[in-house]
N, C-alpha and C positions, 0 to 999 in steps of 0.2 A: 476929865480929871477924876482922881480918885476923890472919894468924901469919907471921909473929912480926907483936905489934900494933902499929902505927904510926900509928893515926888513933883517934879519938874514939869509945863505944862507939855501933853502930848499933841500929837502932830501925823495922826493914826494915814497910813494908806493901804487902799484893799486890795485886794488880787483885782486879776482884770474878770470882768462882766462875765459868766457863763449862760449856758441854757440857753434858749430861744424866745421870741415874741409870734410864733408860730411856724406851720408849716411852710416849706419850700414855696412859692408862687412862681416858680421858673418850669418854663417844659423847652422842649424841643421844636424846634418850629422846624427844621430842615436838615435830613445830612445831604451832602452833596459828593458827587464823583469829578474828578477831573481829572486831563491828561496835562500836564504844564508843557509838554511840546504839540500834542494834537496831532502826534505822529505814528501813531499805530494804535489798533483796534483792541489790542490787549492790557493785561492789567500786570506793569512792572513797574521795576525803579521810578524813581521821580512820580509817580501819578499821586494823586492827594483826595484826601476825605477831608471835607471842611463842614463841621458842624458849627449850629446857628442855632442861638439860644432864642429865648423871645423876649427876656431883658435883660440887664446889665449884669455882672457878675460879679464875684470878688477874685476870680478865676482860681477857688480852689488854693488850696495847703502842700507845701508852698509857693506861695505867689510868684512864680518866677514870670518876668515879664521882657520882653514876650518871651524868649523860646525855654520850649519844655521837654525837658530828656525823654526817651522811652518810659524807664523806670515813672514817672511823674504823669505821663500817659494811662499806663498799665493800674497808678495807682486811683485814678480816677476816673477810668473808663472802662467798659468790659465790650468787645464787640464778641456777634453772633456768631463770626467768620473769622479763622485765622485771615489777620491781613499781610504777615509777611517777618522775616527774622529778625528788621532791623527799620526803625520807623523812628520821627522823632516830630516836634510841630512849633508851633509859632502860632501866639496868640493875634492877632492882628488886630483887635480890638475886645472892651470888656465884653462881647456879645457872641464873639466870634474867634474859633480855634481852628486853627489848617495843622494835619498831618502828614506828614512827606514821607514816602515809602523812598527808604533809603534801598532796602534789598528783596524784595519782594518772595523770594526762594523760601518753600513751603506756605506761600496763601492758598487756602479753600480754592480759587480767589476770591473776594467782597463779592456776591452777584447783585445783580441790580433788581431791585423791589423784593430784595430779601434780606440783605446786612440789617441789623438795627445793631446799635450801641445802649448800652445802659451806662448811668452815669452811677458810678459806685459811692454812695454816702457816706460813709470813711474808711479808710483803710489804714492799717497798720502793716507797713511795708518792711520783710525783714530780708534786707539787704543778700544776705551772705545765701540762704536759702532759695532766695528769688521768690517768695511767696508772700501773699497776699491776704490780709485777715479784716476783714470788715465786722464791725461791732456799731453798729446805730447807734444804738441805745448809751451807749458808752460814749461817742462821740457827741452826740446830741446836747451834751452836757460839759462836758468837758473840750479843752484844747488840745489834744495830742497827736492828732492824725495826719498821715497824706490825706490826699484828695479832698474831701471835707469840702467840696463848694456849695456855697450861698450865694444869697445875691448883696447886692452893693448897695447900701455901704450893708455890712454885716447885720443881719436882725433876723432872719429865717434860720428856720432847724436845717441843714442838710440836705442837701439834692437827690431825691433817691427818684429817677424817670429813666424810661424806656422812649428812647426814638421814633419816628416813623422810617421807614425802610428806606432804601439806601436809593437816589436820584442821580440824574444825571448820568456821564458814561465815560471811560477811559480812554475816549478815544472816540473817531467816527469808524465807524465798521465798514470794513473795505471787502463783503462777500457781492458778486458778480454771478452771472449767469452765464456759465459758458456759453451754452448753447442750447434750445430746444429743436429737437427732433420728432416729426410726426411720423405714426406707423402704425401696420394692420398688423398684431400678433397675431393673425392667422393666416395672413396673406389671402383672403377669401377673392378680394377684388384690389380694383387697383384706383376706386374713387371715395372721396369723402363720406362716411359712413356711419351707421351704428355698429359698434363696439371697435371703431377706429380707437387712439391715443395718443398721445403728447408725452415725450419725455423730457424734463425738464434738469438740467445737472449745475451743480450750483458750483461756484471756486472753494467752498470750505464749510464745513459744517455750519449745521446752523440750527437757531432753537426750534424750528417749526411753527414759530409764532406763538408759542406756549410761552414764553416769556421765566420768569423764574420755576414755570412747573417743568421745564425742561427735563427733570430727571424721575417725574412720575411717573406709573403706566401708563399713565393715557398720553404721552407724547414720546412712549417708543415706537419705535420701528416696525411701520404698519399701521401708523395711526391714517383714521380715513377720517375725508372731511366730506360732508353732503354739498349738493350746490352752491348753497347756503355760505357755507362756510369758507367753498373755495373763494366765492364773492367778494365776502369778507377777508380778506387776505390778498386777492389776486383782479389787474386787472385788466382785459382784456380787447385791443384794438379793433376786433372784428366778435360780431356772436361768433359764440361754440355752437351754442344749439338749444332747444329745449331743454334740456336734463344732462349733467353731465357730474361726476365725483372724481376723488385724487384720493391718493395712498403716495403716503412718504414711505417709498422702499427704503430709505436711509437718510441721514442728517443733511447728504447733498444731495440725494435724488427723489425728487415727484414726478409719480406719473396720474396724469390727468387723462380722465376714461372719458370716451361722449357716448353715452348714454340714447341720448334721443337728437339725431343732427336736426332736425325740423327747423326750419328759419336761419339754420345757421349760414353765415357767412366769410368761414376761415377759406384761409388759401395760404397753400407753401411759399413763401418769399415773400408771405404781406404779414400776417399771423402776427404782432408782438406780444408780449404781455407784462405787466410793470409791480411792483411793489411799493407800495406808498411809505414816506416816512410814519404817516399814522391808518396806515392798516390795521386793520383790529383782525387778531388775534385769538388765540384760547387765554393767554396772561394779562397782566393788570397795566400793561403798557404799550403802547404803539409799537409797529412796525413789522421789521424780522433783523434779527442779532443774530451773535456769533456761539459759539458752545465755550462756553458759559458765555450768559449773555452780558459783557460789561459793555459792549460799544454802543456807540450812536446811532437809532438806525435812520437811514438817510434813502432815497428813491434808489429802487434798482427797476435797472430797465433792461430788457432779451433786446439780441439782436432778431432780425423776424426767420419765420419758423424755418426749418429743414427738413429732411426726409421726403416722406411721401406719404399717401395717404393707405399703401399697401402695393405691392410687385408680384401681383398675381402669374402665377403660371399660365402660359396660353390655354386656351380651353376648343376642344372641336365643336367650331358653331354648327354647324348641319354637313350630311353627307349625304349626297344625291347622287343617283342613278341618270345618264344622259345615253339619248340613244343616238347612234354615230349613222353614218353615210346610209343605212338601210333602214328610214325611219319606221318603214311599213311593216319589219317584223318584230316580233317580241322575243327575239333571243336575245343573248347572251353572247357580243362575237366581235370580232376584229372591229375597229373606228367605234366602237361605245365608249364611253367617258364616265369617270366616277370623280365627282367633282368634291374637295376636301375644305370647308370654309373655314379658319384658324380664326379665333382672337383672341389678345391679349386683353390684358385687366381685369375678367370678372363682370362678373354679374353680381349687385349688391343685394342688401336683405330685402331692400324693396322691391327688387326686379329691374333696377336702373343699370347705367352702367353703359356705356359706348363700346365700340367693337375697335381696340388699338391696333396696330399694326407689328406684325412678329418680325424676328431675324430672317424669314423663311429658310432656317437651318444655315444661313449663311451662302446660300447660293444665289446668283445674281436670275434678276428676275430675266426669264423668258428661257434662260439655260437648258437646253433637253437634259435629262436626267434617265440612265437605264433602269433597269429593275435593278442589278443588285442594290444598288445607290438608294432607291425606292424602300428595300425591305429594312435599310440601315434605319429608315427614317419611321416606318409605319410598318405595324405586321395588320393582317387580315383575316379576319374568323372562318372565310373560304377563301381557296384556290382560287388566284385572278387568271390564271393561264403561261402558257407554252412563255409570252410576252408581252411587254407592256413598257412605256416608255411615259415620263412625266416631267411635268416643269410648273415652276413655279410665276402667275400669271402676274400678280401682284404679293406684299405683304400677309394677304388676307386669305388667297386662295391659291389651291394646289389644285393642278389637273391632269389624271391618269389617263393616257391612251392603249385600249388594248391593241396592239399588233397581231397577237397570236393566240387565241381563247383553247389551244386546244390543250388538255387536259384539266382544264378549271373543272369546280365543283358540281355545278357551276355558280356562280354568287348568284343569291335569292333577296328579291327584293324584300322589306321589313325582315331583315334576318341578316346579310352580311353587316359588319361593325367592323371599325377601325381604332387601332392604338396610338397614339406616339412614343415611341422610342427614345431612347439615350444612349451614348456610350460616354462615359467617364462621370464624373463628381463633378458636384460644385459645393462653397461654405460662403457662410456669412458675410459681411466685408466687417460686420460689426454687431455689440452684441444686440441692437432690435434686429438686425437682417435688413435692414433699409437696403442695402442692392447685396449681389453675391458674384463672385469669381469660380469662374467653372475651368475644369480642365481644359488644358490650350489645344491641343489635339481632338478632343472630345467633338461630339456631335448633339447639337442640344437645340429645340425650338425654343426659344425665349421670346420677349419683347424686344423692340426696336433695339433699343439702346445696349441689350445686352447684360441688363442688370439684374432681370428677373430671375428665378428660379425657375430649370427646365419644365417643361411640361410632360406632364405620362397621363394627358387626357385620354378617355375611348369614348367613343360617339355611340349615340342613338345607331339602332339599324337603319341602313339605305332605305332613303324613299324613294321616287322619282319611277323610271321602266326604263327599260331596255327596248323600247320601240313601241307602236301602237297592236292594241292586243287582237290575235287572229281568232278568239273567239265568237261562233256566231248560231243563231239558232238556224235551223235548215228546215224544219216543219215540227207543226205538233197539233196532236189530235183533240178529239174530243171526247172524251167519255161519257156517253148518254145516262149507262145504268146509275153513275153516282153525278152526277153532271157537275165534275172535275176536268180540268184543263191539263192533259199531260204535256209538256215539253219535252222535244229529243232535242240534246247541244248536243253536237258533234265540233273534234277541232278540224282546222281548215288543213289540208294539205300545207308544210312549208314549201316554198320556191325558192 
């Protein structure tokens, strides 16, 4: 009352309480990802971001409980990622807010171990413009704001935190392996080897196991991982080998190089290799995801391997000289034999490598074959002669008969050599070359099966003789004055 009193007793009431009893004590404990159907690996309609405070709230100005418009979102929360044109949530408890992507069209999208949310300490929301004015200090003091959350019951200044990064996934990730295929980029041989390879193709892009760095240089196209690292990521039913690395030529393709086969024990149609849900990666979470990484990642498993380990051209194993019905001379003549041993597959880095069996040009074994037929298949550095007829004994070996030696060169032993010929093309069936299709009419020595790429091997010169040799010595002297031994060779008469 006044003094001395002069009016009616008062009855004073004050505004309500302002300012704070200190700072904010609330943080972030979690944002979380979820797909509310669990039906696809992407980030659309309906999938939700549900942050989690670490205590109670007053959930913010105004308290609308639970659901909270966009506009009421925007006024009190800021994320890192657009998350979508039309969003709206539901408090579900004072601790706890769920957001519901009503339209997802134009999100980043949210990536996972990269979204954070900040919680905006007040805002002054103006309607008409769509814009957003944050003033702490102004708030902090005062009642006038959106957003503005405390915690509960009301006694802290303002919520001004940054999240931890964004958990969880939109979904399980539905990437698959179509298929791996093993192959020799050079075709060198046609057994398990060093600088063999694996290619690997995947159903859909994918992060490379970089996780949110998905879109740095180091997990573009061509990133290489060392043994180490393939390990770490991949895993594998049978050994590779000593040493082996991978290059992601692209988002669904790796190819896996073997380096050093030593120990290893791969094989085509056993071969698998798997993905772990928590494979480690280059990124700060398990597994391998989708581009962009919002899914689950979960076990992927190959079916077991395909291709080959290479479709070597046949190669001419050795070419001998045999001597025919007159063993005793050393010419060059009618029933001599020049024997052609073919194999497919190659011979590896090591010098390994088995002797496969050819098409033998497609002629049935034991088929007498003439000259022309002969030259279609093989030419010769010398004249064979007037005639000569051949067949094929097995897959592995060709045998020439001369009939008629007259006008040969005549072939000279370590000096004739042999070609294989072709007539027409073949292509790839695919882009490693794992087998190839040849002209239908064409003439081509391949492997068995037909799948390899012809051959246009040329052999070592002819070893072997053309009969036992008629050279012989006939006498030789002495030389007293230098006490030297001269020899006369004479050749023998032929018969």
């Amino acid at each position: 009352m006044e003094h001395p009193p002069t009016t009616l007793r008062s009855t004073p009431l004050s505004p309500p309480l302002l300012g704070n009893f200190g700072d904010s004590p609330i943080t972030i404990v979690r944002v979380m990802a979820a797909d509310s159907e669990n039906d696809d690996a992407i980030y659309n309609d309906f999938d939700l971001i549900t942050i989690q405070f670490s205590e109670n709230t007053d959930k913010g100005r105004p308290a609308n409980d639970p659901y909270v418009t966009q506009y009421e979102i925007e006024s009190m929360f800021e994320f890192s990622q657009n998350i979508g044109t039309t969003y709206d949530g539901q408090w579900l408890n004072f601790r706890t807010i769920r957001i519901i992507i009503r339209d997802a069209t134009g999100a980043d999208p949210p990536v996972l171990d990269q979204l954070t949310v900040r919680v905006r300490p007040c805002v002054t929301y103006l309607q008409p413009i769509k814009t957003c004015y944050e003033d702490y200090e102004y708030c902090a003091y005062c009642d006038c704001c959106f957003g503005d959350l405390r915690n509960r019951p009301r006694t802290s200044a303002p919520t001004a935190i940054v999240s931890p990064t964004l958990r969880g996934d939109f979904g399980p990730c539905t990437i698959a392996i179509i298929n791996m295929t093993a192959f020799d980029a050079s075709n060198f041989d046609s057994i398990l080897d060093d600088g063999d390879a694996i290619m690997v193709y995947f159903t859909e892009p994918t992060d490379k196991g970089c996780g949110y760095s998905y879109q740095r240089e180091s997990c573009r196209d061509g990133k290489y991982l060392n043994k180490s690292e393939v390990d770490d990521l991949f895993t594998f039913s049978e050994v590779l080998g000593n040493n082996y690395s991978a290059v992601w030529l692209s988002s669904m393709q790796l190819q896996i190089n073997l380096l050093d086969i030593t120990e290893s024990r791969a094989q085509i149609g056993k071969l698998t290799m798997t993905i772990s849900d928590d494979a480690k990666g280059d990124g700060n979470f398990p597994g391998m995801r989708n581009v962009p990484p919002v899914c689950g990642a979960r076990i992927i498993e190959s079916q077991p391997v395909l291709g080959n380990w290479g479709l070597a051209p046949p190669f001419i194993d050795d070419l001998r000289a045999v001597a025919g019905n007159s063993p005793l001379d050393s010419v060059y003549g009618e029933s001599d034999e020049i024997i052609i041993d073919v194999c497919a597959g190659g011979r590896g880095s090591r010098g390994e490598g088995g002797c496969e069996p050819t098409n033998r040009f497609n002629f049935d074994t034991g088929e007498i074959l003439e000259k022309p037929t002969i030259l279609r298949m093989f030419s010769f550095s010398q004249d064979l002669g007037l005639n000569f007829v051949g067949q094929w004994d097995d897959a592995f070996r060709f045998r020439i008969t001369v009939l008629n030696a007259s006008g040969a060169s005549p072939p000279e032993i370590h000096k004739l050599s042999v070609k294989v010929l072709h007539e027409g093309a073949c292509s790839c069936d695919d882009s490693l070359c794992t087998s190839y299709t040849c002209t239908p009419q064409g003439w081509f020595l391949r492997d068995a099966s037909n799948q390899s790429m012809f051959s246009t091997s040329a052999s070592l010169p002819i070893r072997g003789d053309w009969g036992v040799s008629s050279l012989s010595i006939v006498r030789y002297e002495n030389d007293v004055s230098s006490a030297n031994v001269v020899a006369i060779i004479v050749r023998l008469p032929m018969t």
